[in-house]
VEXDO-475790 format. One line per field, with one value per residue (C-alpha): x, y, z. Coordinates in nm, 2 decimals, padded with zeros to 4 digits. Each point is the difference from the previous one (the first is absolute). Example, Ala and Ser with C-alpha at 12.3 -4.5 7.8 and 13.67 -1.06 7.14 Angstrom:
<recs>
xx = (01.23  00.14)
yy = (-00.45  00.34)
zz = (00.78  -00.07)
</recs>
This chain:
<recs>
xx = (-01.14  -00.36  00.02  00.25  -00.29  -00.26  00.12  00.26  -00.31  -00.20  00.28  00.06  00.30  00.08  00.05  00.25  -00.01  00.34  00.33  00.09  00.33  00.11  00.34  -00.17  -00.27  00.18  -00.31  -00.10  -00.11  -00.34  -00.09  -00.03  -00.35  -00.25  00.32  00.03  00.13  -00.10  -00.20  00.24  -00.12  00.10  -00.02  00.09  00.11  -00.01  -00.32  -00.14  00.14  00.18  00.35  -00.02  -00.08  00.32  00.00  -00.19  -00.24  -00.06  00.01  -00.16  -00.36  00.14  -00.13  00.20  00.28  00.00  00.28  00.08  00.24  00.23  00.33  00.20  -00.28  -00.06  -00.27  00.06  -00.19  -00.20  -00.18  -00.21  00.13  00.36  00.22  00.24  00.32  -00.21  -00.11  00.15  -00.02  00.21  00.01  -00.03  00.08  00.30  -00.02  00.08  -00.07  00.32  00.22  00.04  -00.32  -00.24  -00.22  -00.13  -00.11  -00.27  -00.08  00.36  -00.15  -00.10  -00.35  -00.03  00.26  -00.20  -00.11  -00.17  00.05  -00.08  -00.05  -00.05  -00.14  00.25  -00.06  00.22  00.28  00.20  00.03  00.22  00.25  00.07  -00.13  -00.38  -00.16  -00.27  -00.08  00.16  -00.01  00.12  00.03  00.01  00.15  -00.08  00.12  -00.10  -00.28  -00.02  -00.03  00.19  -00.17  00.01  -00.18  -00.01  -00.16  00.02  -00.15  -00.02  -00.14  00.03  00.36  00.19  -00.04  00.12  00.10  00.07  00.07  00.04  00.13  00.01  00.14  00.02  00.21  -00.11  00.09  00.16  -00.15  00.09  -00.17  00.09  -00.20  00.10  -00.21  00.10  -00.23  00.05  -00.23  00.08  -00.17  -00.37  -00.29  -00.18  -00.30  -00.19  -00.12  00.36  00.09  00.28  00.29  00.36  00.16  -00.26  -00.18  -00.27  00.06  00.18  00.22  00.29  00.32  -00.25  00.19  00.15  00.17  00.01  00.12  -00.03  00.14  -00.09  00.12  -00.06  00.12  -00.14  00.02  -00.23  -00.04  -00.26  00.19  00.26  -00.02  00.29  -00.05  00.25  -00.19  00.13  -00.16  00.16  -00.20  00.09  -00.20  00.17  -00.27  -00.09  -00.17  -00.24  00.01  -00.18  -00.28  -00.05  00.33  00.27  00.29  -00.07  00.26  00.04  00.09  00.07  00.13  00.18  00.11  -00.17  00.10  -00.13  00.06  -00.01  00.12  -00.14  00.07  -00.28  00.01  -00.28  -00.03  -00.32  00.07  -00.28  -00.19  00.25  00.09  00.33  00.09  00.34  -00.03  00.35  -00.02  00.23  -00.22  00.17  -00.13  00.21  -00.12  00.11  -00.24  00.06  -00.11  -00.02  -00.01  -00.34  -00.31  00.23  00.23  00.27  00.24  00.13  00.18  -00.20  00.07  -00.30  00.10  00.17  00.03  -00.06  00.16  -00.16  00.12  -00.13  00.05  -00.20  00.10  -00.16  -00.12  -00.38  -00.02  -00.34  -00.15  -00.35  -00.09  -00.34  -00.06  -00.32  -00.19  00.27  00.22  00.33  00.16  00.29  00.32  00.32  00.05  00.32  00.03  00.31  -00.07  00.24  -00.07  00.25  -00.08  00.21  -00.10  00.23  00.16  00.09  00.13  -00.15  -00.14  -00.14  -00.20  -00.06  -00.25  -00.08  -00.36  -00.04  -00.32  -00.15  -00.37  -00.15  -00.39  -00.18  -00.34  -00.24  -00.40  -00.17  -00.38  -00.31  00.18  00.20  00.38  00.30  00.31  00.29  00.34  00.26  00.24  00.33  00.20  00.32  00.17  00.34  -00.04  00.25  -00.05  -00.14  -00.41  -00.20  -00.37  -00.25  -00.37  -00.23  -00.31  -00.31  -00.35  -00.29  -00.24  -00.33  -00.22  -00.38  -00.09  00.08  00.08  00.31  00.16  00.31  00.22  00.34  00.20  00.36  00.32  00.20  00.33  00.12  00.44  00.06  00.10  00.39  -00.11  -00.14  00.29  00.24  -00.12  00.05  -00.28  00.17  00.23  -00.35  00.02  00.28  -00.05  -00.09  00.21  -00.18  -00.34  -00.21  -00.27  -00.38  -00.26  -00.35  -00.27  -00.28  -00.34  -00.23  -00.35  -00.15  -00.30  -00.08  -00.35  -00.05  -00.34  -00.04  00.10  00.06  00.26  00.13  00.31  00.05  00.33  -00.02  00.38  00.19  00.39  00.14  00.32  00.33  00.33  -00.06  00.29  -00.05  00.24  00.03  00.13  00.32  00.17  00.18  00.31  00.26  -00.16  -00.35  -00.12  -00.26  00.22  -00.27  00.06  -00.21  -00.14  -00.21  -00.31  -00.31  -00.31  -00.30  -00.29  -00.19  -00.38  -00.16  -00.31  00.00  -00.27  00.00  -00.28  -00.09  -00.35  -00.03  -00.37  -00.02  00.31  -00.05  00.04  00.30  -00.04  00.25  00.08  00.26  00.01  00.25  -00.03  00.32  00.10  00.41  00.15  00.29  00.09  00.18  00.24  -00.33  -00.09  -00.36  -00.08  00.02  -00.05  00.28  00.05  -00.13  -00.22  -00.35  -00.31  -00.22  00.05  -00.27  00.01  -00.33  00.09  -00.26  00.09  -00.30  00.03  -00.17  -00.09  00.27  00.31  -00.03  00.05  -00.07  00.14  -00.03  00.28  -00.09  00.22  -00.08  00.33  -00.09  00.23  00.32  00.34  00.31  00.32  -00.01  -00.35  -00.19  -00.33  -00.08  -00.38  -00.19  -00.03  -00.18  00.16  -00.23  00.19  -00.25  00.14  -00.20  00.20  -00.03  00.12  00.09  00.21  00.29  -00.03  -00.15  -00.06  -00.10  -00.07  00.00  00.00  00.15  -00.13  -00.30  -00.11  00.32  00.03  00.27  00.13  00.38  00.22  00.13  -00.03  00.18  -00.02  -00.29  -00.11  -00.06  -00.33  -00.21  00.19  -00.18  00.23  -00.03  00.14  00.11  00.05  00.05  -00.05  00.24  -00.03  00.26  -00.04)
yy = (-00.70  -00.06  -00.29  00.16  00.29  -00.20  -00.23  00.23  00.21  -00.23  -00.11  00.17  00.03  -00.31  00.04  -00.22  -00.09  -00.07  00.14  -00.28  00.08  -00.13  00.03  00.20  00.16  00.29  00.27  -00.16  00.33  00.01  -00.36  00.08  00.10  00.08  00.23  00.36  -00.04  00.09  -00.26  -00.26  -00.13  -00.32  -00.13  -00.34  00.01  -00.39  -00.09  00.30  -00.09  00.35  -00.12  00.20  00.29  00.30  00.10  00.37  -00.13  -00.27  00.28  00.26  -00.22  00.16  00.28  00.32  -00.13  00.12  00.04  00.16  00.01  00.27  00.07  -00.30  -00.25  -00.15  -00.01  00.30  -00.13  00.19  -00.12  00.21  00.30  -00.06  -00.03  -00.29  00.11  -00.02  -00.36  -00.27  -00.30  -00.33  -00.38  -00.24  00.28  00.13  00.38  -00.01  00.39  00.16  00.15  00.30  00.15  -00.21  -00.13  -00.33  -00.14  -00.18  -00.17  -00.17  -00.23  -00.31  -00.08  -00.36  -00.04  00.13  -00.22  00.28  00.42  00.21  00.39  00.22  00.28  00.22  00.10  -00.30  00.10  00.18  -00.38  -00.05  00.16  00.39  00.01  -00.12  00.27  -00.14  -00.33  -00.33  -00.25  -00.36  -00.28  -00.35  -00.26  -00.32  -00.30  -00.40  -00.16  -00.35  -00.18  00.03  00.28  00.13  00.30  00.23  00.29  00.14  00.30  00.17  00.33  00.18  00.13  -00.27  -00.32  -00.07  -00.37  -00.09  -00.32  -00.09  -00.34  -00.11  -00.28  -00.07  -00.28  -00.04  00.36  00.12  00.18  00.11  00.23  00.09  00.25  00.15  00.21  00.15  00.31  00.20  00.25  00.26  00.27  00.08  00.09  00.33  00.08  00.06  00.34  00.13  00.28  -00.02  00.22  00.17  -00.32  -00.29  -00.12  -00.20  -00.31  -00.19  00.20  00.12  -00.17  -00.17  -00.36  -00.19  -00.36  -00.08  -00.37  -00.07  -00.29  -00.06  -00.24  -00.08  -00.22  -00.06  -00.26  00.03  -00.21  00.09  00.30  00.07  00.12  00.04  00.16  00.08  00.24  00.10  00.15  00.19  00.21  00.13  00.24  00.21  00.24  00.29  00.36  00.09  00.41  00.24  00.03  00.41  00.17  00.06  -00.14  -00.29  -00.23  -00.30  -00.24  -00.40  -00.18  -00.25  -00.16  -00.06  -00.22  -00.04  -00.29  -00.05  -00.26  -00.06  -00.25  00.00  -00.22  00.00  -00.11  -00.04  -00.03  00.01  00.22  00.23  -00.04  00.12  00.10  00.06  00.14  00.03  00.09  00.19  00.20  00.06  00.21  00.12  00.14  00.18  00.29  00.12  00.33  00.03  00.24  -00.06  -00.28  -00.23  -00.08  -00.04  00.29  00.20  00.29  00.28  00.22  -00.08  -00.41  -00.22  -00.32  -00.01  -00.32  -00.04  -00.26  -00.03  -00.20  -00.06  -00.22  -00.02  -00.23  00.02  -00.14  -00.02  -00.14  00.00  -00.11  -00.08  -00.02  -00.01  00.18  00.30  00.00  00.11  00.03  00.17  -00.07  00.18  00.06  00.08  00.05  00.17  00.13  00.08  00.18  00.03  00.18  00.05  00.23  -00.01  00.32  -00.06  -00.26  -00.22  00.15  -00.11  00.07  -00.20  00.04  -00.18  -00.04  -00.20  -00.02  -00.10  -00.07  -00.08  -00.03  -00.15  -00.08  -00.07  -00.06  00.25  -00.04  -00.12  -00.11  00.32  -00.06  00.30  00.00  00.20  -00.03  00.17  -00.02  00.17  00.04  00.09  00.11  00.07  00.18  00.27  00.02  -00.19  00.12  -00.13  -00.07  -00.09  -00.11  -00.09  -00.18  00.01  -00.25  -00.09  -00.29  -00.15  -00.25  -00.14  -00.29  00.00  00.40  00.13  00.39  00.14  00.31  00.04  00.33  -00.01  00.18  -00.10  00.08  -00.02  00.07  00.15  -00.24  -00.01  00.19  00.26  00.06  -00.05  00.01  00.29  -00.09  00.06  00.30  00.18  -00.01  00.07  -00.31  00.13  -00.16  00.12  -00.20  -00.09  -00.29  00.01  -00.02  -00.05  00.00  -00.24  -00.08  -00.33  -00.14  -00.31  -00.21  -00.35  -00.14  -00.35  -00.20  -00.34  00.05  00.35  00.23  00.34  00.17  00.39  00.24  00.36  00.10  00.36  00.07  00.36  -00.02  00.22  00.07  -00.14  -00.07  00.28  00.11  00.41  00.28  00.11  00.23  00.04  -00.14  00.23  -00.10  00.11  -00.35  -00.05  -00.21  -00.21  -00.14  -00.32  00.16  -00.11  00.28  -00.18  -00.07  -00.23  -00.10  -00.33  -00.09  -00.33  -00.23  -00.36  -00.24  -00.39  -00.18  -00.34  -00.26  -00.34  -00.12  -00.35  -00.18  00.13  00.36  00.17  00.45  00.25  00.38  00.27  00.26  00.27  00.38  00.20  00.38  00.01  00.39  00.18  00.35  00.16  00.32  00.25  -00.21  -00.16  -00.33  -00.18  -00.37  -00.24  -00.18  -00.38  00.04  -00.08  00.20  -00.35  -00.33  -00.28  -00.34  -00.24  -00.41  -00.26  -00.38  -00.27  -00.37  -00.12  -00.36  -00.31  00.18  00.36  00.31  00.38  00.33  00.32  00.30  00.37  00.30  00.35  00.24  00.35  00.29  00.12  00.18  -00.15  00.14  00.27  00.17  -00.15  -00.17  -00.32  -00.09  -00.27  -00.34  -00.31  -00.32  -00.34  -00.33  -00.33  -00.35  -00.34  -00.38  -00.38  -00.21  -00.37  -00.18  00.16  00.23  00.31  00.26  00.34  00.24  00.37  00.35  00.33  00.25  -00.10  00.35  00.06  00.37  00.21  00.10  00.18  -00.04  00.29  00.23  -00.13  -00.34  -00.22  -00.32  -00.35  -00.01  -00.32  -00.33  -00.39  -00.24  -00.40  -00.15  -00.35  -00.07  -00.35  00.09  -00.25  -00.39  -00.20  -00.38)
zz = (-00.81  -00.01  00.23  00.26  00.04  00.10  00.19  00.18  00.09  00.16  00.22  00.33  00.21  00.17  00.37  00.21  00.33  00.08  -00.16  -00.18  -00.21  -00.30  -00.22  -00.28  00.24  00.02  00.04  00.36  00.09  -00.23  00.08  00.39  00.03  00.20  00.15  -00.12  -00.37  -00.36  -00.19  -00.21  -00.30  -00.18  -00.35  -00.14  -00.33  -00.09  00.20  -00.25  -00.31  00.00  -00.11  -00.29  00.13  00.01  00.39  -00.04  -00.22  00.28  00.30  -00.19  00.22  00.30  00.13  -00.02  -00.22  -00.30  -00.38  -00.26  -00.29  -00.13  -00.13  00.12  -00.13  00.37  00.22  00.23  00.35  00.28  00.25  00.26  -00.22  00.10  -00.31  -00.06  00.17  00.35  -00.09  00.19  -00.28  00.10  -00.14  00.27  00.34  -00.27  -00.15  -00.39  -00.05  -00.20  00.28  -00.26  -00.03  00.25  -00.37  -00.08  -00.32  00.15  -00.40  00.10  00.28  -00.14  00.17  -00.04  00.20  00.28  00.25  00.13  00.00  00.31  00.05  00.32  00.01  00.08  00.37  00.10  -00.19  00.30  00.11  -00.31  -00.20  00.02  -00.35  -00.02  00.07  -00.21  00.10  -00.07  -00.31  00.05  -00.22  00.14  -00.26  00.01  00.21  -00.06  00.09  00.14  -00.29  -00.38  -00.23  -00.36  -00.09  -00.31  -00.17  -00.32  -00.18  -00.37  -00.18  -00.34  00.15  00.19  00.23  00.33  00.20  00.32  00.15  00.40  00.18  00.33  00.20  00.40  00.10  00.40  00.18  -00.34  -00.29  -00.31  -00.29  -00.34  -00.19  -00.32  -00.28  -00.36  -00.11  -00.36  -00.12  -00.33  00.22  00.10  -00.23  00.01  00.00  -00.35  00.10  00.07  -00.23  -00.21  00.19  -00.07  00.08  00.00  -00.27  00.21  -00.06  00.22  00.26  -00.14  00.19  00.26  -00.05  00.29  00.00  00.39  00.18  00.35  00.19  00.35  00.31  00.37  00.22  00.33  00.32  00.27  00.35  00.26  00.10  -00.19  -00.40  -00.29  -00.32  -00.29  -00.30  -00.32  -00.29  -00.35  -00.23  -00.31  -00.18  -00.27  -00.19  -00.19  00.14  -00.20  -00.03  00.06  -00.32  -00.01  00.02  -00.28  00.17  00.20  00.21  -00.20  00.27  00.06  00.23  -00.19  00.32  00.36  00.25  00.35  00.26  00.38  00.24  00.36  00.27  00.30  00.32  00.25  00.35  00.24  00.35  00.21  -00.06  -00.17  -00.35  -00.18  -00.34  -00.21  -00.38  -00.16  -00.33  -00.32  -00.29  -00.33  -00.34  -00.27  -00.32  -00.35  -00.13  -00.30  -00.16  -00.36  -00.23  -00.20  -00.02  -00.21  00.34  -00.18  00.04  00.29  -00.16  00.08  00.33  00.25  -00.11  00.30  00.10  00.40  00.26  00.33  00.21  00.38  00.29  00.30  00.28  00.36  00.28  00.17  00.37  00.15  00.28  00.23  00.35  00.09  00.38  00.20  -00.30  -00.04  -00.29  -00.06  -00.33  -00.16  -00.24  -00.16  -00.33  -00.16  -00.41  -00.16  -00.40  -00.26  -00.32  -00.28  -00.33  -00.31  -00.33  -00.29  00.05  00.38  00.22  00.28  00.27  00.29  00.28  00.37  00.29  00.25  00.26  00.34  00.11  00.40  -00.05  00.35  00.10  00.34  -00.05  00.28  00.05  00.19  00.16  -00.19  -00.35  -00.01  -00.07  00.00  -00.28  00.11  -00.23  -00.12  -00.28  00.04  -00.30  -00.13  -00.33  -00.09  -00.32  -00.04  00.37  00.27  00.05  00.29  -00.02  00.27  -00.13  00.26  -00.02  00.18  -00.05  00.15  -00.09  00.12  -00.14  00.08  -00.19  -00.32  00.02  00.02  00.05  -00.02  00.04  -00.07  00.03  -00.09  -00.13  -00.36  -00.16  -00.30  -00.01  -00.38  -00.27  -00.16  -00.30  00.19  00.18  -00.26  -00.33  -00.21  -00.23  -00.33  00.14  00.07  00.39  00.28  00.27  00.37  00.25  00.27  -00.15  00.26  00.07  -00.07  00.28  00.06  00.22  -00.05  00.14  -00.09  00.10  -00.14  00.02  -00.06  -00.03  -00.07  -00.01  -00.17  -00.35  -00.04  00.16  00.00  00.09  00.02  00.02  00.02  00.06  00.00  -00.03  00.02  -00.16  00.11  -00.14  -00.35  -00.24  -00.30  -00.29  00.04  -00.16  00.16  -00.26  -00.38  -00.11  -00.20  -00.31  00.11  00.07  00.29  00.30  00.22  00.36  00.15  00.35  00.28  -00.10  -00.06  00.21  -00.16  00.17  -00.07  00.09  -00.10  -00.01  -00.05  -00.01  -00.11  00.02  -00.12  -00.02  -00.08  -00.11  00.00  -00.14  -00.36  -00.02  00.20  00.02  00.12  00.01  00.07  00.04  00.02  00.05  00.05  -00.01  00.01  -00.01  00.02  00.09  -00.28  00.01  -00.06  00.37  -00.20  00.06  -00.30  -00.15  00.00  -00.28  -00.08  00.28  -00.15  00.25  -00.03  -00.14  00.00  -00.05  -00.07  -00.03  -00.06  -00.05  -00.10  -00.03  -00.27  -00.09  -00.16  00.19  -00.15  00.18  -00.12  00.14  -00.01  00.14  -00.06  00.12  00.01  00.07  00.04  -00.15  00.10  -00.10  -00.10  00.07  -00.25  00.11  -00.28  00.14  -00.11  -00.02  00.20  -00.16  -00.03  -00.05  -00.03  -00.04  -00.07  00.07  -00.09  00.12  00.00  00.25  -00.06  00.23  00.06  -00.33  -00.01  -00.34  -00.02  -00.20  00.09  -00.14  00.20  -00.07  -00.14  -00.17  -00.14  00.16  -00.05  00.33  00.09  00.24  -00.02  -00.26  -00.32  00.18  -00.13  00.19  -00.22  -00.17  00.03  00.04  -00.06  00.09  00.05  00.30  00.10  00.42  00.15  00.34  00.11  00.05  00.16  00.21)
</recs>
């Protein structure tokens, strides 16, 4: 994590000059500068020696995003303030959030199978599907190189060790890679300052133990203008929930079996100066969670135990194209993707739910006079939920640079279409599903700066979203028994305001320095119409990164975070934290150790409340970066 900070902060956003498409490039629309588009940034996970890095840890560097961990035991993402069900998150161009509920376990992305991970911003996202409202995360596997290579990593603690191994061959225009890891941990340590609680002794985390095995595979051919690529990968990651420390009746939760897979074909064409792109692809999860009856998991006799199947299906198909003619540029695709959700509990059947979304993302970009350039686009979208909903989100941007100065504004229009479970579920018999549930909407406004001289650079984002029609649970009446009945309507309205700054210095070629800096202030208006804080939105976070070569091959870092306060879900405000993580490595030949400790100061710091975050962690690692003939 140390490593990704600083050298992810001293890198800017690369700027192409001509559209050059490939298979896996799916986000084309962030690598198109100097036209009017949000910022991309990039980060190589193997060049870094991140491949052991879970994928929020690795993106909690960016600016904006930001996790947490509460009753599920998952990272629950945000990024710019929007939470993860308006996160756009796919694996090579290919979505792999859970049709149900829009989530993603982002800790169930192996990272060093990365080749490399991308985010926008979020103003782009009308140029995608319906449902990124806030921004886009993709992750780029890897593909051969020209010649044979063997890599590895491995890394142990106190609580567990993980492995990963990754081959690759290329036989003329084909390629092959192989990668494959096995990770067990008994659970996460807490900090020695934690107080002993109703249901943790503070020790290590009670029912924090995961077994996970991932398996990964691509095939590609490529000529001069034509590519082929055939991806697989298979995760599973059965594992406990740790409960909630404070209350007298916590869930006592596993999920003693998860499964998730997805299969993709892409072809790509260049002809002239057009280039041409077909994703086909087929998403699969299932998974058992089991509720018991007390800490011993054991039993499951009592009435509030269950044991809960999920089993979901997505299948779709990405075309995407762009023209480049006389310096004006014409892009656009369709996207088709079909989901099914089927759940069983033990008392009911199977049931299952369907939808489907068809999306027409179209933009013409053209250069104005004196290094000015215009973005129009348009994405038009279409769900068939329980009916069919039409959505229009334009786009708007302008963008000039001088030298090595660059400014941009981007106004635009997002939707979100509601999720199966909020149109269907009944959450537990607690809530009567709306079939009249609308779609989310937002406006949004950016402006961002780039400055780079020599070897420093700094990039700026101050951004504002008004958000309209938001999905909320809401009192509609009493049952015959007295019980509160509760409806899923379109009644919300937030509004979002943020600050980003990155900025990064080299001095000399020993000593590397970066910052961010995020400042954010998320609301919503609540029934008594006051504006008030959403949760997991923290008002400031700030990152400081510092990397110094030192003499025979050694290397020391340094990563400090400060996350100001902010409420969880149940109104309880969590305090502001600092988090220091120390790292000091060899390099010989193709081997490289380290030794780090997370959080250095061994704070206690909560997720949530009844939700404390691991105390300090040393572990040794072992990387061979990769050598081959």
């Amino acid at each position: 994590m140390w490593l990704l900070s600083i050298l992810l902060l001293i890198q800017a956003p690369e700027a192409v000059d001509t559209p050059t498409y490939y298979l896996d490039e799916i986000v084309v629309y962030g690598e198109l500068a100097p036209y009017g588009l949000s910022a991309r940034f990039t980060l190589k996970p193997e060049s870094l020696g991140l491949e052991g890095l879970s994928l929020e840890e690795a993106l909690l560097t960016f600016s904006g995003f930001h996790y947490t961990v509460g009753r599920k035991g998952r990272p629950i993402p945000s990024l710019r303030g929007f939470p993860e069900r308006n996160l756009l998150v796919m694996v090579d161009g290919v979505p792999v959030q859970s049709p149900y509920d829009g989530s993603i376990d982002l800790s169930s992305i192996p990272v060093f199978n990365a080749e490399r991970v991308q985010i926008l911003g979020g103003t782009l996202a009308s140029l995608f599907s319906p449902n990124a409202m806030g921004g886009v995360i993709n992750i780029v596997t890897r593909r051969p190189g020209p010649h044979p290579t063997v890599g590895g990593w491995i890394s142990a603690d106190l609580s567990g060790a993980k492995s990963h191994i990754f081959l690759s061959e290329r036989l003329g225009s084909l390629g092959l890679s192989l990668s494959c890891g096995v990770e067990g941990s008994r659970g996460f340590y807490l900090s020695r300052n934690f107080r002993e609680d109703i249901n943790e002794d503070g020790r290590l985390r009670e029912n924090s133990d995961f077994f996970r095995k991932s398996l990964s595979l691509k095939v590609d051919e490529r000529h001069d203008r034509n590519a082929f690529a055939l991806s697989f990968y298979l995760l599973d990651y059965p594992r406990g929930i740790p409960p909630q420390t404070d209350i007298g009746r916590p869930r006592y939760w596993r999920f003693n079996v998860w499964r998730d897979g997805l299969v993709s074909i892409s072809v790509s064409r260049r002809c002239g100066s057009g280039t041409f792109g077909l994703d086909v692809y087929e998403h699969f999860h299932l998974d058992v969670l089991d509720s018991y009856d007390d800490s011993t998991y054991s039993t499951q006799t009592e009435p509030y135990a269950f044991r809960s199947r999920f089993r979901d299906l997505s299948k779709g198909a990405n075309f995407k194209g762009n023209f480049l003619w006389g310096g004006f540029l014409l892009r656009g695709g369709l996207y088709l993707r079909e989901d099914l959700h089927r759940e069983k509990n033990e008392s009911e059947g199977w049931s299952s739910y369907r939808s489907t979304t068809f999306s027409v993302p179209m933009g013409f970009e053209f250069p104005l006079r004196g290094g000015l350039f215009l973005t129009v686009g348009s994405g038009i979208h279409v769900g068939k939920l329980r009916e069919t909903t039409l959505s229009i989100d334009p786009l708007l941007g302008f963008s000039a640079e001088i030298g090595e100065a660059a400014a941009r504004l981007v106004l635009s229009r997002r939707t979100r279409f509601p999720t199966l479970k909020e149109l269907y579920s009944e959450y537990l018999g607690r809530c009567t599903p709306n079939p009249d549930l609308g779609p989310e909407s937002s406006l949004n406004a950016e402006v961002s700066i780039s400055l780079k001289k020599g070897a420093v650079y700094v990039n700026s984002s101050l951004y504002l979203s008004e958000l309209r029609d938001m999905i909320e649970r809401k009192r509609v009446g009493v049952d015959s028994t007295g019980r509160k009945i509760y409806q899923m309507k379109n009644v919300g309205r937030a509004r979002i305001r943020g600050l980003e700054i990155n900025a990064g210095q080299r001095i000399g070629s020993t000593l590397k320095l970066g910052l961010s800096l995020t400042l954010l202030s998320a609301v919503e208006l609540d029934d008594t119409r006051l504006w008030v804080p959403m949760p997991h939105r923290p008002s400031y976070r700030l990152t400081l990164t510092a990397l110094a070569k030192l003499r025979r091959g050694f290397a020391a870092s340094f990563r400090g975070n400060l996350t100001g306060p902010f409420r969880d879900p149940d109104g309880e405000e969590i305090s502001s934290r600092f988090l220091a993580d120390v790292g000091l490595r060899k390099e010989a030949g193709p081997l490289t150790l380290s030794l780090e400790a997370d959080n250095l100061f061994d704070l206690c710091y909560f997720y949530e409340k009844g939700f404390p975050g691991p105390g300090r962690r040393v572990r040794f690692e072992i990387a061979i970066k990769g050598f081959g003939h």
